[in-house]
N, CA, C and O atoms as a GROMACS GRO file, in nm:
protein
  192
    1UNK      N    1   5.624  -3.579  -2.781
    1UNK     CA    2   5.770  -3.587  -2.793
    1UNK      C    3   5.809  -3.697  -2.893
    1UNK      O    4   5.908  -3.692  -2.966
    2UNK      N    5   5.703  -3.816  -2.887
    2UNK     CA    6   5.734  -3.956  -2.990
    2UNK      C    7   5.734  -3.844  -3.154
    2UNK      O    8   5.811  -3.834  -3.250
    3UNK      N    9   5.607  -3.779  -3.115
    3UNK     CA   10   5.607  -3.728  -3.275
    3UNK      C   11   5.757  -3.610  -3.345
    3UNK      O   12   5.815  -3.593  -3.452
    4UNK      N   13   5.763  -3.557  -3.208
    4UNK     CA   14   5.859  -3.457  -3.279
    4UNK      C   15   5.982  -3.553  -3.330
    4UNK      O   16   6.015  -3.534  -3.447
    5UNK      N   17   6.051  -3.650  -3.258
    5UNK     CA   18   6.158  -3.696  -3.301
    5UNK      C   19   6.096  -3.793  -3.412
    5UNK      O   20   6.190  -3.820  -3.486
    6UNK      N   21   5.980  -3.859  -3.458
    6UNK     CA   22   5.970  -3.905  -3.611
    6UNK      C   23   6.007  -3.810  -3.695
    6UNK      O   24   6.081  -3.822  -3.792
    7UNK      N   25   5.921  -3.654  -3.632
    7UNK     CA   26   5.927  -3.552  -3.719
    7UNK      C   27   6.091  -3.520  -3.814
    7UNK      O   28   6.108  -3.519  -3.936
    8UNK      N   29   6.208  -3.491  -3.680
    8UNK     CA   30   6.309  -3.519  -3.693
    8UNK      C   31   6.368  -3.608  -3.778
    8UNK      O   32   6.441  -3.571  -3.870
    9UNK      N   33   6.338  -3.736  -3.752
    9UNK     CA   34   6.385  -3.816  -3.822
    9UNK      C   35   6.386  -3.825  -3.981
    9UNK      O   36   6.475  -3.841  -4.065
   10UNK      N   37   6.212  -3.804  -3.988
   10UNK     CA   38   6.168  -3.776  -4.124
   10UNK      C   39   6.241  -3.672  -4.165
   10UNK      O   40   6.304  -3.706  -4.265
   11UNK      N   41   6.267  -3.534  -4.126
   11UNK     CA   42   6.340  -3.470  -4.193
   11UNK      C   43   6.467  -3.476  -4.212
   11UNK      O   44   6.532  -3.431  -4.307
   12UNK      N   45   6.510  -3.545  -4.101
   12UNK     CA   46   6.720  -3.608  -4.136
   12UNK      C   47   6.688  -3.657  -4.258
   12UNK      O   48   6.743  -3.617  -4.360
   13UNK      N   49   6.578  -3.768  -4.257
   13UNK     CA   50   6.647  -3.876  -4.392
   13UNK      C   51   6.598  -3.793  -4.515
   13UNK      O   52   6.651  -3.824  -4.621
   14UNK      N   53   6.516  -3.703  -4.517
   14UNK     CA   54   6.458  -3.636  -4.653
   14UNK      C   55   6.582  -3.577  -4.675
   14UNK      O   56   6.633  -3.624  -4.777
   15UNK      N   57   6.671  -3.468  -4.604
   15UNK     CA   58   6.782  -3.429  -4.627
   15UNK      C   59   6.902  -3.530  -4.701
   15UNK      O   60   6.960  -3.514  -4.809
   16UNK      N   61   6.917  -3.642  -4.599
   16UNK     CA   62   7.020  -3.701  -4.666
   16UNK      C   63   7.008  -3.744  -4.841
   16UNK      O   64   7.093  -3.765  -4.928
   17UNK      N   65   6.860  -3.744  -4.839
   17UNK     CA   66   6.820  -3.820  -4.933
   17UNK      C   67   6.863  -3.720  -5.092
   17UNK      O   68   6.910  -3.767  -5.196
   18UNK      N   69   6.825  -3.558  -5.059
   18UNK     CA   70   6.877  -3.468  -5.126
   18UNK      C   71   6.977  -3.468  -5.130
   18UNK      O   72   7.032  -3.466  -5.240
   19UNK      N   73   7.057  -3.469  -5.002
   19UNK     CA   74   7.217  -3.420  -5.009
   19UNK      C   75   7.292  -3.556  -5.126
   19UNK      O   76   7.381  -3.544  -5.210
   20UNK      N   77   7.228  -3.656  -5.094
   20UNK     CA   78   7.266  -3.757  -5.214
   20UNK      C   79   7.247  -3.761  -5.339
   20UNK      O   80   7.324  -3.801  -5.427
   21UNK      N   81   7.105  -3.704  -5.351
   21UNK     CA   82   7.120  -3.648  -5.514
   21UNK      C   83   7.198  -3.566  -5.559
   21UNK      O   84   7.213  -3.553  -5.680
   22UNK      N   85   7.255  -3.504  -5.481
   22UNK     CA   86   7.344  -3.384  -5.524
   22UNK      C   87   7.252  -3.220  -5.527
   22UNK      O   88   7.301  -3.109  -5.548
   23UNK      N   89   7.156  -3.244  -5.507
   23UNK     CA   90   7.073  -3.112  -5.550
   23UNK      C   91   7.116  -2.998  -5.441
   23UNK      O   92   7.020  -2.960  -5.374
   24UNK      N   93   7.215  -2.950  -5.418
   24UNK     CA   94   7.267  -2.814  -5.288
   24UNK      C   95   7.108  -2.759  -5.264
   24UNK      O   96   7.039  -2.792  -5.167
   25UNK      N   97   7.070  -2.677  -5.362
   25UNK     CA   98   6.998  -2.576  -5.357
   25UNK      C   99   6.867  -2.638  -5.258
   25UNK      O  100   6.809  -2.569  -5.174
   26UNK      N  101   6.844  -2.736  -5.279
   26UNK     CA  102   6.656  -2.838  -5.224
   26UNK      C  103   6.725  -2.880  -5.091
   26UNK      O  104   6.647  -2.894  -4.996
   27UNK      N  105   6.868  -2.906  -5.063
   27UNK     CA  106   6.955  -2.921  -4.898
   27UNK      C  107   6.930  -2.814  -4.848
   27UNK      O  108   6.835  -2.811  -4.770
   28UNK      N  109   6.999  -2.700  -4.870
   28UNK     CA  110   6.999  -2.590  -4.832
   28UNK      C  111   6.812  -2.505  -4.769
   28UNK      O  112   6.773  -2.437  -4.674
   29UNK      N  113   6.758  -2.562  -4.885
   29UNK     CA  114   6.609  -2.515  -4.824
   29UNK      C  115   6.596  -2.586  -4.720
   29UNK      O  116   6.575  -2.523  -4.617
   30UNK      N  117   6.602  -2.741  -4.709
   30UNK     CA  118   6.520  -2.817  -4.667
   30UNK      C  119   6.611  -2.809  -4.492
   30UNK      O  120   6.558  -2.815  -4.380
   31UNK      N  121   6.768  -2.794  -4.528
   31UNK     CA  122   6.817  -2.764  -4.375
   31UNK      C  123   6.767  -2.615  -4.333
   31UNK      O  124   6.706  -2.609  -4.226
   32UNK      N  125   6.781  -2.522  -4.390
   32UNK     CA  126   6.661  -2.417  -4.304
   32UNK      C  127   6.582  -2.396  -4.214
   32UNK      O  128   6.581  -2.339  -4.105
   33UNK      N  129   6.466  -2.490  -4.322
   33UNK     CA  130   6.338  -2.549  -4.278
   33UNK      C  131   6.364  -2.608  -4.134
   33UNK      O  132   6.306  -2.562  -4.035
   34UNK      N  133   6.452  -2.709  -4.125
   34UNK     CA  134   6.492  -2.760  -4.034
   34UNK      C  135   6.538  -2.730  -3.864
   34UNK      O  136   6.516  -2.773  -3.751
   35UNK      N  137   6.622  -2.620  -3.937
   35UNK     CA  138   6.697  -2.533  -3.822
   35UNK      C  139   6.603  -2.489  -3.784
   35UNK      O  140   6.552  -2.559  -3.697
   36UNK      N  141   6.522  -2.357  -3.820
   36UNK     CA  142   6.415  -2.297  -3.801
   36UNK      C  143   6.272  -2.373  -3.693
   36UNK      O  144   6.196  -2.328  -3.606
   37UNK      N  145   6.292  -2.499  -3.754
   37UNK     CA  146   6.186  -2.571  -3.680
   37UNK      C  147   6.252  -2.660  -3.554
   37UNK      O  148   6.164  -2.734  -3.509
   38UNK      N  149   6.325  -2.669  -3.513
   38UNK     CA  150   6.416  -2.660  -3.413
   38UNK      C  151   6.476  -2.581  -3.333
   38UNK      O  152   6.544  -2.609  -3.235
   39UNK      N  153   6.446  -2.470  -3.381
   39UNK     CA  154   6.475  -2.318  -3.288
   39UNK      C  155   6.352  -2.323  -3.257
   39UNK      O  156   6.340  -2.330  -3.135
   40UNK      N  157   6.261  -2.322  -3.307
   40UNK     CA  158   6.097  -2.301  -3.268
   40UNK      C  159   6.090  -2.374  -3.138
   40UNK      O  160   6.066  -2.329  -3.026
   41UNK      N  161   6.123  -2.539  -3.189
   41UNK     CA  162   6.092  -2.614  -3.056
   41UNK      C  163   6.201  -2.601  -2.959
   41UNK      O  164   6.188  -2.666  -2.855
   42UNK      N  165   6.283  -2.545  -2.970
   42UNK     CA  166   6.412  -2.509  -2.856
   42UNK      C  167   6.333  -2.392  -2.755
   42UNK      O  168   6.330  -2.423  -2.636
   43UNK      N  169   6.281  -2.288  -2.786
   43UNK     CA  170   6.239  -2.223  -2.793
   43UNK      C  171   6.096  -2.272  -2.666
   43UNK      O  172   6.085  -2.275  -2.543
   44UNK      N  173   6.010  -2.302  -2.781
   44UNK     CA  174   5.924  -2.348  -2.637
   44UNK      C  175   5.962  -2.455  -2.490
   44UNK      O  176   5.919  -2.460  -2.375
   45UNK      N  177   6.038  -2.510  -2.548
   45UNK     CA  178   6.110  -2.571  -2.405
   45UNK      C  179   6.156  -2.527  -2.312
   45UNK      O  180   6.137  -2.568  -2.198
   46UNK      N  181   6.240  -2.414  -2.351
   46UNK     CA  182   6.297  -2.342  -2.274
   46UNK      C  183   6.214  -2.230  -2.187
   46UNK      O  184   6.252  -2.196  -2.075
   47UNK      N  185   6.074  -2.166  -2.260
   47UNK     CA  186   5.953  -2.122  -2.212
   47UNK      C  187   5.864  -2.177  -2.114
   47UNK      O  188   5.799  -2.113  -2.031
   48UNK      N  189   5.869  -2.317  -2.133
   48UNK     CA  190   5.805  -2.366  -2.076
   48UNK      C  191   5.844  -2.404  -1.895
   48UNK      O  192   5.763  -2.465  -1.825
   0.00000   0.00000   0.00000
């Protein structure tokens, strides 16, 4: 659980870090990525 929320974390700040460059298109992937991998783990929790 420690790892998933670094995991998290690491991916908030990679996002912000895009959304600050301005680059939409590398946000847009990278929140996807995100969602997706958060439905995954929603997902087994709720399985479990």
């Amino acid at each position: 659980n420690k790892l998933l929320k670094t995991r998290i974390k690491t991916d908030q700040k990679r996002l912000a870090e895009v959304v600050n460059s301005k680059n939409i298109e590398e946000a847009e992937k990278n929140f996807n990525i995100l969602s997706k991998y958060l439905d995954h783990v929603l997902k087994l929790k709720s399985s479990s």
